[in-house]
N, C-alpha and C positions, 0 to 999 in steps of 0.2 A: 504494500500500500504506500506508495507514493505521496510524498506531505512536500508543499515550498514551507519554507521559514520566511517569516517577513522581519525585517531591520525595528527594532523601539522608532517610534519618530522622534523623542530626544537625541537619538545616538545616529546620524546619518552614516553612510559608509561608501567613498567613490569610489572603491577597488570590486568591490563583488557587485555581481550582476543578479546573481540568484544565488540559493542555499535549498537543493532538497534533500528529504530523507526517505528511503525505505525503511518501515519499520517491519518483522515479521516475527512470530513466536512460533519458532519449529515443532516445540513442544512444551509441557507444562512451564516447567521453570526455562526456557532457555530464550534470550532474545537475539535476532539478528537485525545486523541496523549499516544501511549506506549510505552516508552522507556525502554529496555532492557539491562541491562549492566552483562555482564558475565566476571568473572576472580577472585582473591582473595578478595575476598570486605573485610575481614579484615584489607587488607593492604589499604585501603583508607579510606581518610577523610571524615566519610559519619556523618551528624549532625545527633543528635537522633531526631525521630517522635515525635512532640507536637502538640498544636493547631495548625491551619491552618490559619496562619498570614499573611499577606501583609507587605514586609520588604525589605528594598532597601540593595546595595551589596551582593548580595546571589553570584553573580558570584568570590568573594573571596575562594570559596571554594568547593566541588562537587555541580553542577549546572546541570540541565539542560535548553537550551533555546531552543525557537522557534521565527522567524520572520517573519511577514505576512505583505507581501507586495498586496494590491488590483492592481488587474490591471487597466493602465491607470493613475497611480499618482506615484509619486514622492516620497511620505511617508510612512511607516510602523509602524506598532506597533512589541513590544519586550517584551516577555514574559517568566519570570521567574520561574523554579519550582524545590524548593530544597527535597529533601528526607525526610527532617522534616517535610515538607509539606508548610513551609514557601513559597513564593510565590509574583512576583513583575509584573507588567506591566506598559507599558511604550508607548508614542505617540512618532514621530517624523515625524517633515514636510519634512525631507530629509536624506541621507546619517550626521550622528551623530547630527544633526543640530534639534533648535526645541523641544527637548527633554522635557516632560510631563507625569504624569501620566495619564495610562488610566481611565478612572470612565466606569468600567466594576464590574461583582458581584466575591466573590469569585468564581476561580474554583473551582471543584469537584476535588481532588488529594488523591489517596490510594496507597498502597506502599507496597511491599514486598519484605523481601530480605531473602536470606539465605548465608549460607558459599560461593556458588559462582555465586549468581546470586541475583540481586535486578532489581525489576520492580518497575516502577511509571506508574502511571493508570492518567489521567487529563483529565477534556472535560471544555472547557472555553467558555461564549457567547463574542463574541466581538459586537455584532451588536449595542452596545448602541455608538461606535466609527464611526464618519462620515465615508462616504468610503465602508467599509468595507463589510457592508454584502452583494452588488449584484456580481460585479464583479468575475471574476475569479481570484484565490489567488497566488502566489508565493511565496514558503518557503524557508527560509534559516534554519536549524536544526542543532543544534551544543550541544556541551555537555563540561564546564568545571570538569577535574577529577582533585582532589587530594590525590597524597598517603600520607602516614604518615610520611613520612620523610620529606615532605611537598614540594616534587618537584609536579608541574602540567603539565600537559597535555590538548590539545585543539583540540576536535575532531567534525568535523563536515561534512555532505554531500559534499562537496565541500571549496574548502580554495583559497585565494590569493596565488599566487607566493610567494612575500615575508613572513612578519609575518603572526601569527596568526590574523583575522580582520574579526568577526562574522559581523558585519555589512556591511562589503561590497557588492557592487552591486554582483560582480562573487559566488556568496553565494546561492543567492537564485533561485535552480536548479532545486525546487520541483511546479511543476502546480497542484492545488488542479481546477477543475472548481465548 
């Protein structure tokens, strides 16, 4: 299922042109997700490809997230995947509250980019996370950009009125069943 992200109107962005994602759930616990980002990718922040790390603050700089809310609870988890392949996840028992790592395995993250288009490839198991693998899922999917001049941008399926706020409830627009 194919989603565009759209840009905060606070935050404008002249290097991308668009941001979509595929979201799909292979099975119970497992999610697969490709984000697509088309426009000048020299002009952003994009970190170089190394190992495939677990590293907290990735969202300081071109990020991609996803948030998987099960149905019937309160909590989600939040999941990070930078272009280096670096990579974070994260529990919480409520809106910002609660905050934890997940003890999930590495994703599986590949990546490709060229002059004006870079993909990220990820398939992550959550099911080792209470919750998680029967219900039906609700996504929030967002994407921090930055260019090189080191303005950012916060694009995601759906946004609060006011600031940017990947974790709010109005966020998560996307039903995986």
């Amino acid at each position: 299922m194919i989603r565009r992200l759209v840009p905060h109107p606070a935050t404008p962005c002249d290097a991308v042109q668009r941001i979509e994602v595929d979201a799909a759930r292979p099975s119970p616990g497992r999610l697969r997700l490709t984000y697509t980002l088309s426009g000048a990718i020299r002009d952003l922040t994009i970190p170089s490809v190394g190992q495939s790390t677990r590293a907290d603050e990735l969202w300081r700089t071109t990020c991609f997230e996803t948030f998987v809310r099960p149905g019937g609870v309160e909590g989600y988890v939040e999941l990070n995947l930078a272009p280096s392949t670096a990579w974070a996840a994260y529990v919480f028992d409520s809106y910002r509250d609660g905050m934890r790592d997940a003890q999930i395995a590495a994703p599986a993250i590949s990546v490709n980019a060229a002059d004006d288009r870079l993909e990220l490839r990820a398939e992550v198991d959550f099911s080792p996370v209470p919750d998680v693998a029967g219900a039906p899922w609700r996504l929030a999917i967002s994407a921090v950009i930055e260019e090189t001049s080191g303005r950012k941008s916060y694009w995601a399926l759906a946004h609060p009125p006011d600031r940017p706020d990947f974790h709010a409830p109005a966020g998560f627009v996307l039903e995986l069943p």
